[in-house]
C-alpha positions as CSV (number, residue, x, y, z in Angstrom):
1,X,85.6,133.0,90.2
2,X,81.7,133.6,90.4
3,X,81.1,129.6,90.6
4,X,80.3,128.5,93.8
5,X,81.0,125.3,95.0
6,X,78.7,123.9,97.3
7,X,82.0,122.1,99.2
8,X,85.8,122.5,98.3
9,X,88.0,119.6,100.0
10,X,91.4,120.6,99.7
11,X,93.8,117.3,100.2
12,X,93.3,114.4,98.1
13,X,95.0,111.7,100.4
14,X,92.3,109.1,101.5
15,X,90.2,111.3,104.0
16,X,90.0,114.3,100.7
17,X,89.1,111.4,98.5
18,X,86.4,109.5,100.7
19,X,85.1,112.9,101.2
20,X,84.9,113.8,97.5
21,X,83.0,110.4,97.0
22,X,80.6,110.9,99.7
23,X,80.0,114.7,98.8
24,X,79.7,114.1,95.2
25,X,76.9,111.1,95.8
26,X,75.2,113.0,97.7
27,X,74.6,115.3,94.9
28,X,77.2,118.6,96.2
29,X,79.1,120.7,93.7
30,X,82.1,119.3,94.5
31,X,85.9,120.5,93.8
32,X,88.8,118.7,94.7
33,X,92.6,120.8,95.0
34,X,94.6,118.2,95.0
35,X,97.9,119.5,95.6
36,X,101.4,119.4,93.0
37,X,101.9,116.1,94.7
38,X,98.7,114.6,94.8
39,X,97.7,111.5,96.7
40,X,98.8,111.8,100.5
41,X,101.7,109.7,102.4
42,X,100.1,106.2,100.3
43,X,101.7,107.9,97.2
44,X,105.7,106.4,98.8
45,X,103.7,103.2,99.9
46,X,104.9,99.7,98.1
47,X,102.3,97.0,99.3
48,X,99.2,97.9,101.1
49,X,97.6,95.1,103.0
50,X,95.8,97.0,106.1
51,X,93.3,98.6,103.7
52,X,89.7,96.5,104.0
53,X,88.5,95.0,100.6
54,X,91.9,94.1,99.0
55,X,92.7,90.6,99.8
56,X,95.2,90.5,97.3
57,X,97.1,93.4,98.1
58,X,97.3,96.9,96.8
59,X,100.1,99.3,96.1
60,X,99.9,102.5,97.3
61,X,99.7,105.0,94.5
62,X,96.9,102.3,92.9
63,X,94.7,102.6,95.7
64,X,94.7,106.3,95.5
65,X,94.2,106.4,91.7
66,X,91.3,104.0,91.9
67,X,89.8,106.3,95.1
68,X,89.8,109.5,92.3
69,X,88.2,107.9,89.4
70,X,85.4,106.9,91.6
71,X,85.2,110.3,92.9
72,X,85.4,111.4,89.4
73,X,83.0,109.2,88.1
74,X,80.4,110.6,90.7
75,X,81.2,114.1,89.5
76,X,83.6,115.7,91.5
77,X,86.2,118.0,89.9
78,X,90.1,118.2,90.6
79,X,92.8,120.1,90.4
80,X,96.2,119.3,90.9
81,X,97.1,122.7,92.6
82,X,98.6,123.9,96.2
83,X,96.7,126.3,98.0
84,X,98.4,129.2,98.6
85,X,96.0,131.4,100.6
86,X,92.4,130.6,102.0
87,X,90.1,133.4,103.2
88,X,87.5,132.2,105.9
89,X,85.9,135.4,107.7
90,X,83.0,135.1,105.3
91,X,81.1,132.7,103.4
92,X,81.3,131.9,100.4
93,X,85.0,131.4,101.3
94,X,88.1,132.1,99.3
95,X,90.3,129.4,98.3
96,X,93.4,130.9,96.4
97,X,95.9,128.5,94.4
98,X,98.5,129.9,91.7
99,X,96.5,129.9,89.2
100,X,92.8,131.3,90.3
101,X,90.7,131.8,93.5
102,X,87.6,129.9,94.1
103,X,84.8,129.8,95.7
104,X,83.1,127.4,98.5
105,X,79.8,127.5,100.7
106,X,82.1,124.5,102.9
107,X,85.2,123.7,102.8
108,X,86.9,120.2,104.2
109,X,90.9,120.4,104.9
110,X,92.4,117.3,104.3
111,X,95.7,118.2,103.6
112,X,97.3,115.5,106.4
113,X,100.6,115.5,107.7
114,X,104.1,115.0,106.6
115,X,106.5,112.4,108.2
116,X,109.5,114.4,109.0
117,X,112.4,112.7,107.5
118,X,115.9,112.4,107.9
119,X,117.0,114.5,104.8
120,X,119.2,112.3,103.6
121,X,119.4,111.7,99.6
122,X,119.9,107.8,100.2
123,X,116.7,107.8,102.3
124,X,115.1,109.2,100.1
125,X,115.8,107.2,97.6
126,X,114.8,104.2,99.0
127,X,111.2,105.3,100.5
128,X,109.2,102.6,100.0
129,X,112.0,99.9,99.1
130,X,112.9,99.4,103.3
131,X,112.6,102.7,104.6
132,X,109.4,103.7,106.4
133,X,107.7,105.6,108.5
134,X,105.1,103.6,109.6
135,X,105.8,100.4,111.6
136,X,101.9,99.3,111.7
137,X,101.8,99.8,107.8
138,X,104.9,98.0,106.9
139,X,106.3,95.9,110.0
140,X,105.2,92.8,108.4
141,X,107.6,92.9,105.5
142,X,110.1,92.8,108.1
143,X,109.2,88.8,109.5
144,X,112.4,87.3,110.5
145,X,114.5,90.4,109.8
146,X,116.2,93.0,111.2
147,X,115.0,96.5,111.2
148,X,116.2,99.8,113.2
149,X,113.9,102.6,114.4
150,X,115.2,106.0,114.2
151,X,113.7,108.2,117.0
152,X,113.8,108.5,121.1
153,X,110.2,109.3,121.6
154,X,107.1,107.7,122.3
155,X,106.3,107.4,118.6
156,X,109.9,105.6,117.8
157,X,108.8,103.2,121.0
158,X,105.7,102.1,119.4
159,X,107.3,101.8,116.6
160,X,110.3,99.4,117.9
161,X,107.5,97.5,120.2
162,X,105.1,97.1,117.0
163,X,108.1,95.9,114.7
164,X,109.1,93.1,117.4
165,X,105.8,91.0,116.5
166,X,107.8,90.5,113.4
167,X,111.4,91.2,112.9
168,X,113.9,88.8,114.6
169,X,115.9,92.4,116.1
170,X,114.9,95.7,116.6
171,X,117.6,98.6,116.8
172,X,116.9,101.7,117.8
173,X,119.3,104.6,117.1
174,X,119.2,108.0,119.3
175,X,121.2,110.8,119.0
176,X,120.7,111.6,122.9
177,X,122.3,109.5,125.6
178,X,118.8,108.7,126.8
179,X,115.4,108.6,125.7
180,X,112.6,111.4,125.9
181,X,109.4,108.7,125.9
182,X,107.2,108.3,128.7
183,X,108.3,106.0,131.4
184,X,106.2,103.4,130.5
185,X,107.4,102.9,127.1
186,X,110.7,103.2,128.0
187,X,110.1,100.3,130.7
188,X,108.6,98.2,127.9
189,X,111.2,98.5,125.5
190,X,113.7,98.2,127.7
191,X,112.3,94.9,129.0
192,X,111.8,93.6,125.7
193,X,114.6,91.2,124.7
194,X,114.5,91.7,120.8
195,X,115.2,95.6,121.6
196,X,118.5,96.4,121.7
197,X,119.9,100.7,121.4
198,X,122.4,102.8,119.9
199,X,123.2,105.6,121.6
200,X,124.7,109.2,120.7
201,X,124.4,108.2,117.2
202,X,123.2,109.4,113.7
203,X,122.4,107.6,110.2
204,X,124.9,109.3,108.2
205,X,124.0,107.3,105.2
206,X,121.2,104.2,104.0
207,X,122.9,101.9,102.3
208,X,121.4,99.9,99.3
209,X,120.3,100.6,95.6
210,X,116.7,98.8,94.9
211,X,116.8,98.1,98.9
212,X,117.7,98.4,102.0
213,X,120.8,96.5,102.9
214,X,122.3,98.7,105.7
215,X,123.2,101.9,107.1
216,X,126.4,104.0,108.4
217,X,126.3,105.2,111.9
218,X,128.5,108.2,113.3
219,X,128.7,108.2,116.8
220,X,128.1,112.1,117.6
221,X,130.3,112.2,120.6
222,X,133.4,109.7,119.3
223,X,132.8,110.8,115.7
224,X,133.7,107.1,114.6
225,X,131.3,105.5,111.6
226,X,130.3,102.0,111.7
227,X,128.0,100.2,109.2
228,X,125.6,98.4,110.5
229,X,123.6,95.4,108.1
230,X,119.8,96.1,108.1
231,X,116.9,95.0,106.1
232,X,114.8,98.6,107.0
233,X,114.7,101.4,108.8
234,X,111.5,103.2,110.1
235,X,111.7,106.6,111.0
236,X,110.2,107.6,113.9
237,X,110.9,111.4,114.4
238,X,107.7,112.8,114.2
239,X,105.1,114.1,111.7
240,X,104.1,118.2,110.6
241,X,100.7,118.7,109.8
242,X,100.5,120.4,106.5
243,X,98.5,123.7,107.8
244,X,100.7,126.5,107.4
245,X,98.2,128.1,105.0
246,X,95.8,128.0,107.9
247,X,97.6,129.9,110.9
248,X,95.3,132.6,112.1
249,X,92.5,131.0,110.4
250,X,91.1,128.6,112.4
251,X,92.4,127.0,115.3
252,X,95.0,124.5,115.6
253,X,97.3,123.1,118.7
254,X,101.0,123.8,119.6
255,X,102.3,120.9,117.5
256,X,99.7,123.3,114.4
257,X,97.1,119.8,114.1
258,X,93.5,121.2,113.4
259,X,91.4,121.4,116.4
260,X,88.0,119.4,115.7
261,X,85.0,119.9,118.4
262,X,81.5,117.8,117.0
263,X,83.0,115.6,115.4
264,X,84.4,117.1,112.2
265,X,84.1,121.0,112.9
266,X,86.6,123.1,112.7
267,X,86.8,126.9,114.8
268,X,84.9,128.0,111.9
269,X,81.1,127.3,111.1
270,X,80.9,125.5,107.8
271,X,84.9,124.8,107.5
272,X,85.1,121.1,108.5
273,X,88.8,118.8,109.1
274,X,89.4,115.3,108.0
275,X,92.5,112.5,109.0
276,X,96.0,113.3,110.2
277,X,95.6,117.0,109.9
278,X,94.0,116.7,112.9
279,X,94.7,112.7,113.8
280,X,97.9,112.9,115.6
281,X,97.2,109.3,117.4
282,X,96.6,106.8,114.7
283,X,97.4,108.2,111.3
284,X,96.1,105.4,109.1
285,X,94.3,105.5,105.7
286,X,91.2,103.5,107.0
287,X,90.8,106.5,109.9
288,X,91.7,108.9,107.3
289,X,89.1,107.5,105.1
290,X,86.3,107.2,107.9
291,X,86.5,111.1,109.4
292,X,86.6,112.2,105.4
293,X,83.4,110.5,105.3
294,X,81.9,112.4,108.5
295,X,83.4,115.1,107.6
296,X,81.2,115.2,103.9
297,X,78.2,114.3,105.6
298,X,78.3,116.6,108.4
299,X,78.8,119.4,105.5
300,X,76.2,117.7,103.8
301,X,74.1,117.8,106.7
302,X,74.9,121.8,107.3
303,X,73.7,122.7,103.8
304,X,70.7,120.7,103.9
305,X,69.7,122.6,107.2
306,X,70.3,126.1,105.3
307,X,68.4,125.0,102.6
308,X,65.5,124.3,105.0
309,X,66.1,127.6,107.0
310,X,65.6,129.4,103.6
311,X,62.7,127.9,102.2
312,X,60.5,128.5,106.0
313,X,62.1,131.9,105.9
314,X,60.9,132.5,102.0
315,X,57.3,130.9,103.1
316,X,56.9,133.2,105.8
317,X,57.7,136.3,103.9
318,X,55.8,135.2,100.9
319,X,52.5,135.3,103.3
C-alpha cells in the first residue's frame, strides 16, 4: 500500500484501455483494475466492423486483448480485480479491491455500463450469436432478415428505426399496451412500413442452439404462447451504469451516470470519468475510446501543473 500511482483507471473496456495507453506514454505510473470480467460490453461482441483501422473485421474480445498488450507494452500494470470500495475525500486516494488497497494521485472511472437484459438462460446463451443490444453495432448482420426489438422506449425506437436500413421486418415486442417513447419516435415508427408491434407481450424463451432461430411469446393479458421465427433479437430495455461503488462519492444523475463538467472532470478535483459511465447517448467503443483519451490527458495535464506549482513554490522558499 505505500506505492503511489501517479493515475489508477479502474475499467478496462475501451475508454480504461485508451486511457491506460495514453497515460502510460506519457510516462504516468499507471495501474489498471480491470475487473473479474475484464474487457467491457466488446467482451459478448462477435464481429466488430464500426471500429476505425480494421478493414477486415475484428471480434470483440480480440480487439480488447490487443488494446491491453499495447497498454502493457507501454508499461501500465493490471489487475483483474473488482473494486469494492474507493475513498476520495483526500488525495492520494484509496482504491480498495479484495485483495489489497491502493494508492492514486488521479484516478479515471471507466467502469461503463451494463445492458440490462432479459434474464433469460436461452438469452444468454446466445449473446453474441443473434441476440444484441446494440442495433448500430450489429444491425448489419441482420440485411434481408427479420429481427425484433424488445423495449417501448426511445432507445428500443432507435433501435427498431436503425435495424430497418437493413433487416427486411422489424418487430417490436412491449409488454404495455402502448409505448413510453417520445412522440416523435413513436410517429416515426409507426409510419415506417417495415415496423410492425406486438403488444402486451413477453419473450418467454429464445429459441436456437449456435443461433438465433426464434423466440416464444406469452401474451401477458391472454396468457397464450406463440413462437414467432426470428433471425435476432436486440434488446432494448435500457442500460445501468456500473457505479454503485461511487454513490456518495462523487456526483452522478438520477439514472447513477457520472456527472462530467470540463470535459472529463468528475465532482472531485483530480478524479476524472471516461465512456458510458457517463455517455448515456451514444455508447460506442470509438466514443468510449476518445473521452478515455481526454480523460488521460486531462490527468496528465493536472499533474504536470502540480509539478510546476511545486517546483516555483520550492524556488521561492529556497531564496
Amino acid at each position: 500500500m505505500n506505492k503511489i500511482f501517479d493515475i489508477i483507471i479502474i475499467g478496462s473496456g475501451p475508454a480504461g484501455l485508451t486511457a491506460a495507453i495514453y497515460a502510460s506514454r506519457g510516462k504516468l505510473n499507471t495501474l489498471v483494475i480491470a475487473g473479474i470480467e475484464a474487457g467491457g460490453q466488446l467482451m459478448l461482441t462477435t464481429d466488430v466492423e464500426d471500429f476505425p483501422g480494421f478493414p477486415e473485421v475484428i471480434q470483440g474480445p480480440e480487439l480488447m486483448l490487443r488494446m491491453r498488450e499495447q497498454a502493457q507494452r507501454l508499461g501500465a500494470e493490471f489487475i483483474n480485480e473488482n473494486v469494492t470500495k474507493t475513498d476520495l475525500k483526500k488525495r492520494p486516494f484509496k482504491v480498495s479491491t479484495v485483495s489489497q488497497t491502493y494508492l492514486a494521485n488521479t484516478l479515471i472511472i471507466a467502469t461503463g455500463a451494463s445492458a440490462k437484459w432479459i434474464g433469460l438462460p436461452s438469452e444468454q446463451k446466445l449473446i453474441g450469436k443473434g441476440v444484441s443490444s446494440c442495433a448500430v453495432c450489429d444491425a448489419a448482420f441482420f440485411k434481408d432478415k427479420k429481427a425484433a426489438v424488445v423495449g417501448g422506449g426511445d432507445s428500443a425506437m432507435r433501435e427498431a428505426l436503425f435495424l430497418t436500413k437493413f433487416a427486411r421486418e422489424v418487430t417490436v415486442i412491449h409488454r404495455r399496451s402502448e409505448l413510453r417513447a417520445s412522440p416523435a419516435l413513436q410517429d416515426r415508427a409507426f409510419a415506417n412500413k417495415k415496423i410492425k408491434f406486438i403488444w402486451n407481450s413477453e419473450v418467454k424463451e429464445v429459441l436456437g442452439n449456435s443461433k438465433v432461430e426464434g423466440v416464444l411469446l406469452k401474451n401477458i393479458k391472454t396468457k397464450k404462447t406463440i413462437e414467432m421465427k426470428l433471425d435476432g433479437l436486440f434488446i432494448a430495455i435500457g442500460h445501468k451504469p456500473n457505479t454503485e461503488f461511487l454513490k456518495d462519492r462523487l456526483d452522478l444523475d438520477q439514472k447513477g451516470y457520472v456527472v462530467l463538467k470540463d470535459h472529463s472532470r468528475t465532482s472531485v478535483p483530480a478524479v476524472f470519468a471516461a465512456g458510458d459511465v457517463h455517455d448515456w447517448h451514444y455508447q460506442q467503443a470509438v466514443t468510449a475510446a476518445g473521452a478515455g483519451c481526454m480523460a488521460a490527458m486531462d490527468a496528465e495535464e493536472l499533474l504536470e501543473e502540480e509539478k510546476s506549482k511545486e517546483k516555483i513554490s520550492k524556488a521561492h522558499s529556497t531564496k
